[in-house]
N, C-alpha and C positions, 0 to 999 in steps of 0.2 A: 504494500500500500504506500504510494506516494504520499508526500507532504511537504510539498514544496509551496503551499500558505500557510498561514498564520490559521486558517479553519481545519485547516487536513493535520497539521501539528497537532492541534488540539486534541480532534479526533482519534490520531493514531495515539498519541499518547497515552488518551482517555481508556483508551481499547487494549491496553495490555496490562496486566496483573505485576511481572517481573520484565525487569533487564538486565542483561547477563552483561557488563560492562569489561575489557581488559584492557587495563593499562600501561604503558610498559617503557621504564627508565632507566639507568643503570644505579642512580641515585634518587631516594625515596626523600619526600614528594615531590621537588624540582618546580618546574611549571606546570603540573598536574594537581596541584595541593588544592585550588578551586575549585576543577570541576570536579575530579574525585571525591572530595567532601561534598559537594551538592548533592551529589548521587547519592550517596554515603545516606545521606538523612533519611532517604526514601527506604525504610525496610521491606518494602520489596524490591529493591533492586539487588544484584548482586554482584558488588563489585573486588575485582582482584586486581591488586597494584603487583608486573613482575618488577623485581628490580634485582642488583646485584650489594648496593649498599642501604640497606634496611631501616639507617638509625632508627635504634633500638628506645631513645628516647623522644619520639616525633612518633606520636598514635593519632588517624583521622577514622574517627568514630564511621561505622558500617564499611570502611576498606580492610580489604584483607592482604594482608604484605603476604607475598608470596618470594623466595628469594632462591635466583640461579647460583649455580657455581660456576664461576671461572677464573681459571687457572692461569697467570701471566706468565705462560714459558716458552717468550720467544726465541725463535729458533736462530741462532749464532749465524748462521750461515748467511740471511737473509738481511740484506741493505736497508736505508729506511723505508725507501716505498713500498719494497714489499715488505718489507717487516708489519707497516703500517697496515696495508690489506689484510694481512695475515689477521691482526689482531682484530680487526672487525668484522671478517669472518669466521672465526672463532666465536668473537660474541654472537655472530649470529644461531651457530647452531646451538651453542650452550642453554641459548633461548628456548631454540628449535628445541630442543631434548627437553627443554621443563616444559614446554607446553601439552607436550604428548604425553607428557607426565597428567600435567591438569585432564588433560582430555579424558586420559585413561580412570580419574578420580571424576567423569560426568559432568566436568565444565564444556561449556564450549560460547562463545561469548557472541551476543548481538554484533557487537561493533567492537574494534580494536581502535584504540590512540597510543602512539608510542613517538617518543622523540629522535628524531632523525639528524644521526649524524655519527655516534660509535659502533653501526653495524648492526647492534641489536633486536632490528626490526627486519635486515633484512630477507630474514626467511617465516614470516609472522605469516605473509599468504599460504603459504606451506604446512604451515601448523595448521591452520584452520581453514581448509580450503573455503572460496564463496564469503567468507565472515570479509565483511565491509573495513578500508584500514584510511584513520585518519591521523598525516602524518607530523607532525610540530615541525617547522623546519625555519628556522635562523641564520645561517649564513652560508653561503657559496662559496665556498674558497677555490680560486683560483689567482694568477700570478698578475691579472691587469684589475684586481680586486680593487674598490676605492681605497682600504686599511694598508695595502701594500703601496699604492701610490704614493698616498699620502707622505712617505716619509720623501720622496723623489729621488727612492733607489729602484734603480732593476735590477731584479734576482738573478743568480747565476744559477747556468742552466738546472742545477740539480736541484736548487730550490723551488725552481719554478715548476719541474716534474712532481716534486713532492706535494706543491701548493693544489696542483691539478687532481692527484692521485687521494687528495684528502676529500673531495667531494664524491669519490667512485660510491663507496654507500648512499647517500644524499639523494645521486642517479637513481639509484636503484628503487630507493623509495619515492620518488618523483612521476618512476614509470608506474609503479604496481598500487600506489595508493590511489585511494577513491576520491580522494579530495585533499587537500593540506592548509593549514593554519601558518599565516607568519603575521607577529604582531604587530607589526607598524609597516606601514605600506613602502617607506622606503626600503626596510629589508627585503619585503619581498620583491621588491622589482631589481634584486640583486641573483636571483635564479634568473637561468636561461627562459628567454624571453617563448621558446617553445611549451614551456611548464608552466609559465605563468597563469594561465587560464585555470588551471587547477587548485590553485589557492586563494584561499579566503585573507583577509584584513583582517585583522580579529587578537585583540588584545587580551591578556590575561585577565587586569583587572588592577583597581586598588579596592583594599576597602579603606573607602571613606572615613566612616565615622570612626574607624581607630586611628587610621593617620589623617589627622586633626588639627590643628590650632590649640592653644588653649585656650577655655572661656576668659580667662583672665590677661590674655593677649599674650606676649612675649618672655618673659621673665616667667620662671617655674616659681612653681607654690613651696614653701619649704617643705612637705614631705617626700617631695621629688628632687632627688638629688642627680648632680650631673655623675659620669662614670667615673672623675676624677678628681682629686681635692684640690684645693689652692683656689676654686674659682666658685663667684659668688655671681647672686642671679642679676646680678647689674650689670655686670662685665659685657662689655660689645665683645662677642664673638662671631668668627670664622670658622665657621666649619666645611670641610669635607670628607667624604665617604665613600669608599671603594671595595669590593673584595680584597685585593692584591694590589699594594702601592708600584704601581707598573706604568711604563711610558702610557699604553695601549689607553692609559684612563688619566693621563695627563699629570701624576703625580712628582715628575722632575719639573715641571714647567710651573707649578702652584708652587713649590717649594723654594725652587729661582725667585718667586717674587715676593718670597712672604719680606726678606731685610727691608724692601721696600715701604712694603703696607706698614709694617708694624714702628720703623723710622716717619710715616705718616700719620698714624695712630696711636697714640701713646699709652690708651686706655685700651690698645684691643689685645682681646686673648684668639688663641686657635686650637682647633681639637680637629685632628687629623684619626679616624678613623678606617681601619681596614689593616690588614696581615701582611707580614712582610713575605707574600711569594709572588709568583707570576704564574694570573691566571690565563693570559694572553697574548701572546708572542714569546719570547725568547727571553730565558736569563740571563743576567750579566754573565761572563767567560770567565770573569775572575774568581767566580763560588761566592761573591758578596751578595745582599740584597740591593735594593735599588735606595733603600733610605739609609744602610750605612755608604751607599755611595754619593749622596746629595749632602749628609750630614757630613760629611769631608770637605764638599765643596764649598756649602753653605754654608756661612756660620748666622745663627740665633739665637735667641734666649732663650732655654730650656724651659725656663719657669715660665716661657709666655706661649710659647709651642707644645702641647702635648701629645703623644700617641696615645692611643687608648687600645690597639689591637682589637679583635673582633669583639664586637657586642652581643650581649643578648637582643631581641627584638625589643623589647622594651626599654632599654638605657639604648639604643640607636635611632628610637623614636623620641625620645628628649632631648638628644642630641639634635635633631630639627627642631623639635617645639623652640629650645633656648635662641636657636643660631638669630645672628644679626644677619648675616649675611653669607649663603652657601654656595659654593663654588661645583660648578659637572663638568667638568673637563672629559673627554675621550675624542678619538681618533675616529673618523669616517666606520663608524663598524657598530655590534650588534647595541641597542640601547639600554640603559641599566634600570631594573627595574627604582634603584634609589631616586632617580631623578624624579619620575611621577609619584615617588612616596613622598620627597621634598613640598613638589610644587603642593600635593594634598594638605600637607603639614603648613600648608601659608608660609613658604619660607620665601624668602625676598633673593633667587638664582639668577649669580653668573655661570652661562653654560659658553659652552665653545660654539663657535658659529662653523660648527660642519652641519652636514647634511641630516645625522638621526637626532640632533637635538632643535633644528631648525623647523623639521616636524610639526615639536609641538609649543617649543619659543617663538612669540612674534617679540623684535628687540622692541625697547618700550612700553610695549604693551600688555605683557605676563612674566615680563623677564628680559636680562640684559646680554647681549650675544660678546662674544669677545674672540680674541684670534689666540688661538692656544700656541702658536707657533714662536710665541713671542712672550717673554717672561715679562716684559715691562709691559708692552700691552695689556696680560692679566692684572699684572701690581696697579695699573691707571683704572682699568674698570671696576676691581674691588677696593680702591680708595676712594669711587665716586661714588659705588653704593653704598659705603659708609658714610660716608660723610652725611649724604643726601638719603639717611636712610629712613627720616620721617615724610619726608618728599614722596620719597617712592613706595609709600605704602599701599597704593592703588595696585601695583604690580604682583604684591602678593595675594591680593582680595583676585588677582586675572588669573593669578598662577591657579589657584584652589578650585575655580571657577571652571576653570578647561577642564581639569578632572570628572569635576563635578558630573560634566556635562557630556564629557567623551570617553571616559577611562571608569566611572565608576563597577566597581567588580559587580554590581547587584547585575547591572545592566547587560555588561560582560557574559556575567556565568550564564546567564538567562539567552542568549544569543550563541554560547558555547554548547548550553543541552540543546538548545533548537538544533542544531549543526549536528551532535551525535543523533538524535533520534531519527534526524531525515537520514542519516548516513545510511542506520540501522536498517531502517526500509528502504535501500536501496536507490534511493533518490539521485544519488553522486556515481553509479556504475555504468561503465562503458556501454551498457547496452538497453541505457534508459535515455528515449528518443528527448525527454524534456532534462535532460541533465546539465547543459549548460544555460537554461534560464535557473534552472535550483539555485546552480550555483550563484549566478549572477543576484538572485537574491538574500545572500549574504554579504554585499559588497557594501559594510558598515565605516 
């Protein structure tokens, strides 16, 4: 049964007792943590999350963690690109082999979602013959990629083999999925323009009402404390946040300019949050990380620059509520889900003016654009938003505002289960004559 409106959804939705949902990551919940828990709530649905790392402390009420094994024993013999293939197909069938597992224990799933890009999906049609596959896909790598441009190097030839060889899974889930999901429209028009047709726009989500403002505006209440001592709720603060203090996210270039700001500022503090590895390109050579390599170059005042390393979710959400002023720096490449938890949070953002933050930044208007290429260009644009930072409070009411109205997860997840159930009934397969208006009616 179709259900490519908004009455046949209903309908079909109406009309079934259970859904057999499988989900499938290598790390548990990932960008599945939304819809999986949607699902979750419904006790009749049945949902099974595979994945390969489980944490054991992250439980989403009605999923069930189902978890593969695989064995990292690449074979010596084997260069990087094929080393690389090697290891995603492996994960593939490691997959392949617990599915048949499940199968054999009388799963077998409406619809599959799995994210595309470590292999793990790629023998998913195989496991379940005919089961519908919807695939999460972020980023195209190849060697004329805008994140490779951008630095205004050309790879040498063996990088550029490997850059290409990294997308071979990606392929594979591109050809055999039913439909695919990429979150902001700029990533997706980073797939071959042949594939394109097959993916939806379609954002994870924020929630809202937890990344917030505070009722009492900017300065935290005293039983909310920031992650670190020495700093009190008056303090003009800078903050930034990243997984991995890495070029990829701008964090030598924010760091270049803080002698500035803080020589212009007398009264500001910084909380630099996120882990010292590299989630995104390449390690230094020399076994350092990238902030004992800045902390060389740069000198600052300790007591006015803090690290804080990873946060819990809650002390990295007061880390926005406090900020005067926060910085999103990254490179032409995938967008961080921190930046829309920022803007939610009413934080008053300088982003870099590439293309996945220019998305959802108009400069002036919800936020301040800046050229990341350039350390003192950064140190002038976040000297202006402090300064000016009662001036520009309209920019955080625009920032909160775009969320609101484009990203909230309610809306999101609600636009996510529409997408699975049409999947389910086959709405998205090759050999449904109305499959490209379906599609086309997800185009949010």
């Amino acid at each position: 049964m179709a259900c490519n409106s908004l009455r046949g959804y209903i309908f079909w939705a109406n009309s079934r007792s259970i859904m057999n949902v499988l989900f499938c990551h290598p790390n548990f919940p990932a960008q599945f943590r939304g819809p999986a828990g949607l699902l979750g709530k419904d006790p009749a649905n049945n949902v099974v999350f595979v994945t390969k790392t489980p944490r054991p402390d992250w439980e989403i009420p009605g999923v069930s963690k189902s978890v593969y094994t695989f064995k990292d024993e690449p074979k010596t013999e084997l260069g990087p690109v094929s080393g690389h293939y090697d290891v995603c197909t492996r994960h593939g069938q490691a997959v392949l082999r617990h599915c048949r597992t499940l199968q054999d224990q009388g799963f077998r799933p409406d619809v599959m979602v799995a994210h595309s890009g470590w292999g793990q999906s790629m023998y998913l049609r195989d496991a379940f013959p005919g089961v519908p596959l919807v695939s999460y896909f972020e980023w195209y790598y190849h060697d004329r990629s805008p994140d490779v441009l951008f630095t205004n190097s050309h790879p040498p030839l063996g990088k550029r083999v490997l850059l290409r060889s990294k997308s071979t899974p990606i392929l594979h889930d591109l050809a055999s999925c039913s439909v695919g999901i990429s979150p902001t429209a700029w990533q997706k028009y980073q797939f071959p323009s042949e594939f394109q047709h097959k993916i939806v726009q379609l954002h994870d989500g924020v929630d809202t009402e937890y990344m917030a403002p505070l009722p009492e505006g900017r300065p935290l209440p005293p039983a909310l404390q920031l992650p670190v001592t020495g700093f009190s709720d008056g303090d003009e603060l800078l903050t930034y946040v990243a997984r991995g203090l890495e070029p990829y996210r701008g964090f030598p270039v924010f760091y270049a300019a803080l002698p500035a700001v803080l020589k212009a500022r007398p009264g500001c503090r910084v909380l630099i949050v996120g882990s010292d590895r590299v989630c995104y390109g390449a390690p230094p050579r020399d076994g350092r990380n990238y902030r004992q390599i800045m902390q060389e170059k740069v000198k600052v005042d300790p007591e006015r620059v803090r690290f804080t390393g990873s946060l819990s979710y809650g002390a990295y959400r007061a880390v926005l509520q406090a900020s005067s002023v926060h910085a999103y720096l990254t490179w032409p490449f995938v967008l961080s889900w921190s930046m829309l938890e920022a803007m939610s949070c009413g934080c008053l953002l300088v982003g870099s003016n590439t293309p996945p933050v220019r998305e959802l930044i108009r400069h002036g208007e919800n936020g301040l654009l800046t050229d990341m290429r350039s350390p003192e260009k950064v140190a002038q644009s976040l000297i202006h938003a402090l300064e000016r930072n009662s001036e520009l409070e309209h920019l955080r009411t625009a920032a909160r505002k775009t969320i609101l109205d484009n990203y909230d997860s309610t809306r999101c997840l609600a636009a996510n289960q529409r997408l699975l159930q049409c999947a389910a009934a086959g709405d998205f397969e090759p050999g449904n004559p109305a499959r490209l208006s379906n599609l086309a009616s997800f185009r949010i």
